[in-house]
C-alpha positions as CSV (number, residue, x, y, z in Angstrom):
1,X,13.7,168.4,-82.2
2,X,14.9,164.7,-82.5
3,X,18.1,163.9,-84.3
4,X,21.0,161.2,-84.3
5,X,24.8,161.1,-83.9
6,X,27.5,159.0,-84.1
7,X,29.9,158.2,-80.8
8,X,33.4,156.2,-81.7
9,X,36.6,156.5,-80.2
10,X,39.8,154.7,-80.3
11,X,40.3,154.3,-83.8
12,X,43.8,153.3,-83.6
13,X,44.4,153.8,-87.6
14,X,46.9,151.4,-89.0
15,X,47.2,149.9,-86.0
16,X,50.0,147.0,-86.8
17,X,48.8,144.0,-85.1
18,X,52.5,142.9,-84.4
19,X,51.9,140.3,-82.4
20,X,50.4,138.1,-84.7
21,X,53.6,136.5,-86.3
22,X,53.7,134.1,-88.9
23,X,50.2,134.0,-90.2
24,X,49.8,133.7,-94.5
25,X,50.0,136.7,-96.8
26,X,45.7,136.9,-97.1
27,X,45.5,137.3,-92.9
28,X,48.2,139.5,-93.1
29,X,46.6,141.7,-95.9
30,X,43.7,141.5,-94.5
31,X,45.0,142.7,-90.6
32,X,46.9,145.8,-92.5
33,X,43.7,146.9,-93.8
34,X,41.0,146.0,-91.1
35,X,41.0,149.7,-88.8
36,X,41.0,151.5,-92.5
37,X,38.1,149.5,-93.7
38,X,36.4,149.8,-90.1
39,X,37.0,153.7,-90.5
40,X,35.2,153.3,-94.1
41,X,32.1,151.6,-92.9
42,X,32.0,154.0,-89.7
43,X,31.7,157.0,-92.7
44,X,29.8,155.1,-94.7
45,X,27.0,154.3,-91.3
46,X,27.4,158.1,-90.5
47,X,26.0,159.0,-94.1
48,X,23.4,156.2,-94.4
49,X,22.1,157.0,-90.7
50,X,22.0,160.5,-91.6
51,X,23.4,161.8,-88.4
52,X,23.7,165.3,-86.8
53,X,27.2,164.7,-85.9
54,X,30.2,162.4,-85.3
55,X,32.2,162.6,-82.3
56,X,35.2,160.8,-82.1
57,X,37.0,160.4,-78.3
58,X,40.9,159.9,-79.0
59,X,43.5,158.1,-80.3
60,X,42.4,158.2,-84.0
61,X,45.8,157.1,-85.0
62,X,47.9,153.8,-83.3
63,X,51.1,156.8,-82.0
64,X,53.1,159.5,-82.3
65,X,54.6,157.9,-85.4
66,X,51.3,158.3,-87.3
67,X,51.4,156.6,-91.4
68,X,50.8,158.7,-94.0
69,X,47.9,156.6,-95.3
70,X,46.3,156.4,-91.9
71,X,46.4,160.7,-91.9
72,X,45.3,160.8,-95.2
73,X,42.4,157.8,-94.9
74,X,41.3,160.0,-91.9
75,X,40.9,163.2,-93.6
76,X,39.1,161.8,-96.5
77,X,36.7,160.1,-94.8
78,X,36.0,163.7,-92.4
79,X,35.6,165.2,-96.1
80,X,32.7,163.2,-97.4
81,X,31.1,163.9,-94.0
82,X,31.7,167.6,-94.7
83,X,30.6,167.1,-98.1
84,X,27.1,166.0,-97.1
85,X,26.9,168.7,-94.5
86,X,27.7,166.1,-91.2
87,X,29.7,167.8,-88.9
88,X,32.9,166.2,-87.1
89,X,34.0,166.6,-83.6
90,X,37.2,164.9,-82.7
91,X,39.1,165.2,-79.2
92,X,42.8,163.7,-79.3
93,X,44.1,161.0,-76.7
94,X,47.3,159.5,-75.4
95,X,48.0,157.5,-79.1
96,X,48.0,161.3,-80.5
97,X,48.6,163.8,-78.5
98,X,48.4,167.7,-80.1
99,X,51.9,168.5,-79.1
100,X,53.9,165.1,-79.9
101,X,53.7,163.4,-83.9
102,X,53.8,164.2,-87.1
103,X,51.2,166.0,-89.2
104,X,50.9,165.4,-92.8
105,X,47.4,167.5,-93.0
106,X,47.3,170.9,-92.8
107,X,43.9,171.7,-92.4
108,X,40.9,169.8,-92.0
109,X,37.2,170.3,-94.1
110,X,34.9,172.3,-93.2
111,X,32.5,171.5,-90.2
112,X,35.2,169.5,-88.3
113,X,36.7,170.8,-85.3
114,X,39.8,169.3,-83.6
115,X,39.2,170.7,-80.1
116,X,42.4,172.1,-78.7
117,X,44.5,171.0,-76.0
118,X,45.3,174.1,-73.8
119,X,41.4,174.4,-73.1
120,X,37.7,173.0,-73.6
121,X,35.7,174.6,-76.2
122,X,32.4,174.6,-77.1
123,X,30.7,174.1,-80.3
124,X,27.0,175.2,-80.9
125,X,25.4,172.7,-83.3
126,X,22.3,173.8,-85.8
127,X,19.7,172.3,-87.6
128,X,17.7,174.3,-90.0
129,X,18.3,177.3,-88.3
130,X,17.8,176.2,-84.5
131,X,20.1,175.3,-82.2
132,X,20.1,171.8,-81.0
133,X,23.3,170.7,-79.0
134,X,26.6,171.8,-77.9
135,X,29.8,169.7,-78.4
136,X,32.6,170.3,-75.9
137,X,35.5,168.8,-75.4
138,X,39.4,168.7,-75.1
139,X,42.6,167.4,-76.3
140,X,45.8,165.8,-75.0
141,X,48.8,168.6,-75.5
142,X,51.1,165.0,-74.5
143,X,50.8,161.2,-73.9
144,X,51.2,161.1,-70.8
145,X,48.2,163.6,-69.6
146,X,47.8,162.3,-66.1
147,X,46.0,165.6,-64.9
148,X,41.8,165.5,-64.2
149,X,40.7,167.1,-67.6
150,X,37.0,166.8,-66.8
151,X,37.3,169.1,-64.1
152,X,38.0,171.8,-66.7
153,X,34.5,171.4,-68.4
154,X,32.3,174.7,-67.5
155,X,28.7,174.0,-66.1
156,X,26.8,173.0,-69.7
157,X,24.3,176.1,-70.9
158,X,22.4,177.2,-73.5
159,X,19.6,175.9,-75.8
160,X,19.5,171.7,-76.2
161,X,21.0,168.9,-75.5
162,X,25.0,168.6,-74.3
163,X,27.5,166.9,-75.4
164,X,31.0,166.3,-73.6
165,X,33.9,164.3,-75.5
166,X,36.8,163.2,-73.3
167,X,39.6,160.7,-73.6
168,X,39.9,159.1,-69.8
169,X,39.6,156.4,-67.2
170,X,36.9,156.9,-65.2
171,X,36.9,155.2,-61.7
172,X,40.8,153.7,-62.1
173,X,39.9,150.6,-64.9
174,X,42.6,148.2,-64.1
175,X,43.2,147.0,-67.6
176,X,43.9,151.0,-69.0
177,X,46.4,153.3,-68.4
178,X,45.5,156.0,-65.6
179,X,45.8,158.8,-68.0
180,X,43.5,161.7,-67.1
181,X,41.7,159.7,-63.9
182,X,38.4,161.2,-63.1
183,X,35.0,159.9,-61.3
184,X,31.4,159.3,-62.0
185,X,30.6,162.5,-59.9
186,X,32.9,164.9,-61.6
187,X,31.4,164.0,-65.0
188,X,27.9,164.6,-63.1
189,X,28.9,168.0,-61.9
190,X,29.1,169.6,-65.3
191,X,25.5,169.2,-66.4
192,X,26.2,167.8,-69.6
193,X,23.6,165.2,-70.9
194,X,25.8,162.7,-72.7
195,X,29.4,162.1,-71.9
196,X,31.5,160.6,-74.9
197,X,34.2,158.7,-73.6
198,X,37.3,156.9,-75.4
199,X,40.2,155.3,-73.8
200,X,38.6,152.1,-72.1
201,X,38.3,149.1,-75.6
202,X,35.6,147.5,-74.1
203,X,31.9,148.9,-74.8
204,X,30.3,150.0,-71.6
205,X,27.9,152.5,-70.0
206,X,28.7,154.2,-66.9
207,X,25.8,155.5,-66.4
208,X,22.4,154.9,-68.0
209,X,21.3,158.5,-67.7
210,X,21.4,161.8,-66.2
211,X,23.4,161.8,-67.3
212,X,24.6,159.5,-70.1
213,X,28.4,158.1,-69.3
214,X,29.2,156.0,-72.3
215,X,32.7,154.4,-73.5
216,X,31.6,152.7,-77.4
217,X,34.7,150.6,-77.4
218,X,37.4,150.6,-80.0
219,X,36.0,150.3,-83.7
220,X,38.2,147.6,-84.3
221,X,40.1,144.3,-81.7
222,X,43.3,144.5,-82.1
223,X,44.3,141.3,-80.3
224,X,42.9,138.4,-78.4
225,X,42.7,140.5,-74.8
226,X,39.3,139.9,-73.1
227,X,38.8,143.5,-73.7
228,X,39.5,143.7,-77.5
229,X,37.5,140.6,-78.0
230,X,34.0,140.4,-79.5
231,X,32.3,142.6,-82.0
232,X,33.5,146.5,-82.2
233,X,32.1,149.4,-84.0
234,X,30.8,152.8,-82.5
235,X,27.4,154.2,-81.2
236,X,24.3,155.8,-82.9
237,X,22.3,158.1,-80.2
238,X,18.9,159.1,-80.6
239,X,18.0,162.2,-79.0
240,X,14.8,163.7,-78.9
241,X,15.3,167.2,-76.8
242,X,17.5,166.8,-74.2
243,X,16.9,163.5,-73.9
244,X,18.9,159.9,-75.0
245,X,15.7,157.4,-76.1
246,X,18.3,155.1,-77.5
247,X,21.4,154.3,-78.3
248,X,22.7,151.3,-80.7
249,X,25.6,149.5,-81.5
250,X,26.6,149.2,-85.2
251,X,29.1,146.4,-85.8
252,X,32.1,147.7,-87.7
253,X,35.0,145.9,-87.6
254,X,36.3,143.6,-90.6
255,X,38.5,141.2,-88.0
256,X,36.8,139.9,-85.1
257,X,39.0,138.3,-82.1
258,X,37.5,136.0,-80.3
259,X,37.9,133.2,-77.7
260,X,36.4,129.4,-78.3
261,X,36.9,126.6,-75.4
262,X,36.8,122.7,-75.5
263,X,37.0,119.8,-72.7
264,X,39.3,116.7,-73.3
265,X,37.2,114.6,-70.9
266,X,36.1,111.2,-72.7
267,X,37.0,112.4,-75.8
268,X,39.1,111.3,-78.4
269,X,42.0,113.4,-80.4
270,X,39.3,113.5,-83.1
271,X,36.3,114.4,-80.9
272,X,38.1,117.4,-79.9
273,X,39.2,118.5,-83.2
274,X,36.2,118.0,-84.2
275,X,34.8,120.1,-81.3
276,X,37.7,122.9,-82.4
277,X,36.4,122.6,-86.0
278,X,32.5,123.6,-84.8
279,X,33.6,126.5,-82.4
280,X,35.2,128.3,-85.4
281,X,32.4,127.8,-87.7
282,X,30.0,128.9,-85.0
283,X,32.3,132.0,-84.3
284,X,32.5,132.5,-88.3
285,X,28.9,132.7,-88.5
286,X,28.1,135.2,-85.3
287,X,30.5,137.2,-87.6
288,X,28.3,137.9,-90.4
289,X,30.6,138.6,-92.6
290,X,33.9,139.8,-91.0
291,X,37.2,137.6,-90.7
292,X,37.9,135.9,-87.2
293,X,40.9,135.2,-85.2
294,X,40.7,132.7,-82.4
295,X,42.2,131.9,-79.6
296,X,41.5,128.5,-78.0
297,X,41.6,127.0,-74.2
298,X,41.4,123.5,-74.3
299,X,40.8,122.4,-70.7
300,X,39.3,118.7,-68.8
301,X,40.4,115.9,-67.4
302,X,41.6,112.8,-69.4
303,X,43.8,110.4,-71.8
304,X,44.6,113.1,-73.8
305,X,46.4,115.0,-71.5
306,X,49.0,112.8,-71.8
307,X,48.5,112.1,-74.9
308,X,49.0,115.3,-76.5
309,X,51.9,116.5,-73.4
310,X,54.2,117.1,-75.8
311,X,54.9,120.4,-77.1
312,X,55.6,119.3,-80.7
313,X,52.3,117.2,-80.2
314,X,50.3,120.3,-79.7
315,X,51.6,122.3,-82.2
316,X,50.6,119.8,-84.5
317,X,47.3,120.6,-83.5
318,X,47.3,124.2,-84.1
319,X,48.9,123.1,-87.7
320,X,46.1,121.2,-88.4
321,X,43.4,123.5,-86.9
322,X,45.0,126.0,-89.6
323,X,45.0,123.9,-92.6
324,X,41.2,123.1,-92.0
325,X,40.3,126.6,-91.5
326,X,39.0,128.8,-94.5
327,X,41.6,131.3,-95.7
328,X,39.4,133.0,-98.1
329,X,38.0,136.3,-97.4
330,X,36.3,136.7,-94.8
331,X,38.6,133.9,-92.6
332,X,39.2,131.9,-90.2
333,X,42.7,131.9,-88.4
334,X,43.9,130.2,-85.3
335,X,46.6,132.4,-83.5
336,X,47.4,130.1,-81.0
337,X,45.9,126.9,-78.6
338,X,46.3,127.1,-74.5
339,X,46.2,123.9,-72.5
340,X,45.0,123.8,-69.2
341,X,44.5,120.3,-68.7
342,X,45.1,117.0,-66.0
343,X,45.6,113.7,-66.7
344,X,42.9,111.3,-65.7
345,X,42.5,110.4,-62.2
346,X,40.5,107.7,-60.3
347,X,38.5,109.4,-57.9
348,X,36.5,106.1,-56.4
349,X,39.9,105.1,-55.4
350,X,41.3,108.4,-53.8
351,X,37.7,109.2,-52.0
352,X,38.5,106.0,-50.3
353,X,42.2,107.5,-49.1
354,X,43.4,109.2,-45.7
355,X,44.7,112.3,-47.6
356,X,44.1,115.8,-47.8
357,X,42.5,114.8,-51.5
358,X,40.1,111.8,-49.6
359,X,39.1,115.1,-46.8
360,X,38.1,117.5,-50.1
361,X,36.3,114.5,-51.5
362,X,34.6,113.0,-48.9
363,X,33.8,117.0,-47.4
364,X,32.7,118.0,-50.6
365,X,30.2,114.7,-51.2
366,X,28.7,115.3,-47.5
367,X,27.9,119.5,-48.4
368,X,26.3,118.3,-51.3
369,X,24.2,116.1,-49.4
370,X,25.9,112.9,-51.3
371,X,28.1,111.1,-49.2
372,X,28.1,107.5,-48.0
373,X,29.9,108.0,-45.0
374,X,30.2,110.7,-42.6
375,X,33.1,113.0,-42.8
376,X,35.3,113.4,-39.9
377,X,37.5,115.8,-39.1
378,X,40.0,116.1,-35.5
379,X,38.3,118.4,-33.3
380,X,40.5,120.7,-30.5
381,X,39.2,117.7,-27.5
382,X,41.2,115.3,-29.3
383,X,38.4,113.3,-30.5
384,X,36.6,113.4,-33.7
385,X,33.3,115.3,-35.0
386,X,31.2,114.3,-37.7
387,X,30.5,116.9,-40.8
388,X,27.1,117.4,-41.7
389,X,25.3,120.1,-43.6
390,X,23.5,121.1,-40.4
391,X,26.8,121.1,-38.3
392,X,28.4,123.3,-40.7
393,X,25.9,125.7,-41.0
394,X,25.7,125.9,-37.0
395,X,29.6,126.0,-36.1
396,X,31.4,126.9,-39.2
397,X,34.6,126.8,-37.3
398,X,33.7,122.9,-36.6
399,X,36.1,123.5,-33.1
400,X,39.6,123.0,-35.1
401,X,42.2,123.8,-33.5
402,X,44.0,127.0,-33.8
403,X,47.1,125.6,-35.2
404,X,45.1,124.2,-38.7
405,X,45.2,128.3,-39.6
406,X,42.4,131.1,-39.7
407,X,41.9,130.4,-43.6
408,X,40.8,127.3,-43.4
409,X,38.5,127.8,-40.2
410,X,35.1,128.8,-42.2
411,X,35.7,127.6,-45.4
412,X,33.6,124.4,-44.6
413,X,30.5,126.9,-43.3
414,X,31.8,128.8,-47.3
415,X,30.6,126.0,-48.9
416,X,27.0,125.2,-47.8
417,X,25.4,128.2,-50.0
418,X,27.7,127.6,-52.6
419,X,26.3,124.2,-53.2
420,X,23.2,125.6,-53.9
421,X,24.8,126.5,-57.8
422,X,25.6,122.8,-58.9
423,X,27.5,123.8,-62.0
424,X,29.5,126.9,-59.8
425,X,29.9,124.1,-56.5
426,X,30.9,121.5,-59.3
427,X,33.5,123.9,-61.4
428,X,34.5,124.7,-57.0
429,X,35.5,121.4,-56.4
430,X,37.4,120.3,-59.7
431,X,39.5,123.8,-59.3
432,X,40.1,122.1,-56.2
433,X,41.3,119.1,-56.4
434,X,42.8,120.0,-59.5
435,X,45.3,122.5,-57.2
436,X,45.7,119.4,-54.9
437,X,46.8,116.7,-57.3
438,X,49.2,119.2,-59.4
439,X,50.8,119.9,-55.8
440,X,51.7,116.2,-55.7
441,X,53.0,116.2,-58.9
């Protein structure tokens, strides 16, 4: 039999977004009620899809301190689920663990389960009459679960296809805490055909089958991290059998946090306005229809480094960024501007040099097969030895001596393939010489 669900996780209800600070009463409105709204058009997708099920893999609510509204918001939204016969499965993380918070529901509707935290259960699930899936899963009895819950999932059996819902890091992500670590192979061990994950903000599959590992993401960015940037939602699966044929992302979230860049070089304080302007009415539009916060990197080499060094100078910047931006629903609001900029250098004049800047310049024009001059470098006889792309490739150490330092002594025979990417052997040397001159400095 084919059917649908619905996979979110990470919920974070309420969530307080305080580390946006001074923003105008309509962003801040508008950031209060974004993950409640989110939650609304994840019900509202689950009805309109017409889905089996909903799981939901942890931290429905933003901690232990959990809001009334965000309890209450919850429940009603698992009620009109329940009310059109959509059954709920929901598995509690680190954010809300079983045994720490406060509970202003005492009991749930009908059709959801809250799977318990001292073991996994199981869950047949029906249609007309016929079994079609099973829905395990398990809780956190306390934040700080550091213990390998997957390991406590039973071998999946029975008729259909199986479902696993678990709050974890698999494989030690970096940018998450390690609560309950586990691997790729002990999800694989159980059987189970689809794994529904939470924990981990960014969307991502594990594994593309057999079977499926998949975390959806949070349903709505909480802040300009590269992992709560972008559009969020959740996940519909379509399963015919035992098997996934697809699986979809449905955009949910009513704030969107995103990331726009801009280059100083040649440019004039109103060209890169300007440029600033554009980004955020690009990012505006790949929205379609949900408010955006930016970030922005301003980067290059120029005039206006020095133009705009001063602190106050910048912030004027952001000022006016803000004034030009829409604040009517759904908005545009500039959290903050990063500079990483250098002023404006002469490089005809320093490739000409005896420096360490004229060796990266004049090294870096003959790998790229542009140099007017040989590049010459001292060699452990004393004497010099001409660079070439050809010499490079053949004797990557070039005979330096041993005092120049075992870093250095292949990077030359590094760069030859590198070169082969202009725009990666361009950004190479600019990263370079950037480090260089803002040594002298």
């Amino acid at each position: 039999m084919n059917f649908r669900f619905l996979h979110a996780a990470d919920l974070h209800l309420d969530t307080p977004f305080s580390h946006l600070t001074g923003v105008p009463e309509l962003v801040a409105r508008e950031l209060r009620e974004a993950s409640l709204q989110a939650f609304a058009a994840l019900i509202d997708t689950a009805l309109a899809e017409e889905v089996a099920f909903v799981v939901i893999a942890g931290d429905v609510y933003d901690g232990s301190v959990r809001g009334v509204r965000a309890q209450l918001a919850f429940r009603d939204g698992l009620q009109r689920l329940s009310d059109a016969g959509i059954k709920t499965f929901v598995a509690y993380g680190n954010h809300d663990p079983v045994q720490e918070g406060w509970s202003a529901i005492d009991s749930f509707p009908e059709g959801v389960t809250i799977f318990p935290a001292d073991a996994v259960a199981t869950i047949p699930v029906e249609i007309d009459g016929l079994q079609v899936a099973t829905v395990s899963g398990i809780s956190y009895a306390k934040a700080a679960t550091t213990d390998n819950l997957a390991l406590r999932f039973e071998p999946a059996k029975g008729r259909g296809f199986h479902v696993a819902v678990l709050h974890t890091n698999v494989g030690g992500h970096a940018d998450h805490a390690g609560y309950s670590p586990c691997t790729l192979d002990d999800l694989r061990a159980s059987g189970h055909h689809y794994w529904a994950l939470g924990h981990i903000h960014r969307r991502q599959a594990l594994s593309g089958g057999a079977p499926h590992v998949v975390y959806p993401g949070n349903l709505q960015g909480r802040s300009t991290k590269p992992s709560e940037q972008g559009p969020k939602g959740a996940l519909i699966v379509e399963v015919s059998g035992t098997t996934v044929s697809e699986t979809r992302f449905v955009p949910l979230d009513r704030v969107r946090f995103e990331t726009v860049e801009a280059e100083i070089d040649d440019r004039s304080l109103e060209g890169l306005e300007q440029a600033l302007v554009d980004a955020a009415a690009e990012q505006l539009h790949l929205a379609d229809g949900s408010s955006v916060v930016l970030r922005g990197v301003i980067r290059g080499r120029g005039a206006l480094h020095d133009d705009l060094a001063g602190h106050d100078r910048r912030l004027d910047l952001l000022q006016r960024l803000r004034d030009l931006a829409p604040l009517t629903v759904p908005f545009v609001w500039w959290d903050r501007l990063e500079w990483h900029t250098r002023p404006s250098v002469d490089l005809a004049d320093r490739y000409g040099g005896d420096d360490f800047v004229a060796d990266l310049l004049r090294a870096a024009a003959v790998v790229s097969e542009g140099a007017p001059e040989p590049v010459t470098l001292a060699a452990t006889d004393g004497g010099r030895r001409r660079i070439t792309k050809a010499s490079v490739a053949a004797d990557p150490r070039l005979g330096w001596a041993p005092e120049i330092g075992a870093e250095y002594r292949n990077w030359l025979g590094d760069l030859v393939p590198l070169a082969d990417d202009p725009e990666l052997w361009d950004e190479a040397v600019t990263t370079a010489l950037d480090l260089l001159l803002e040594g002298e400095d």
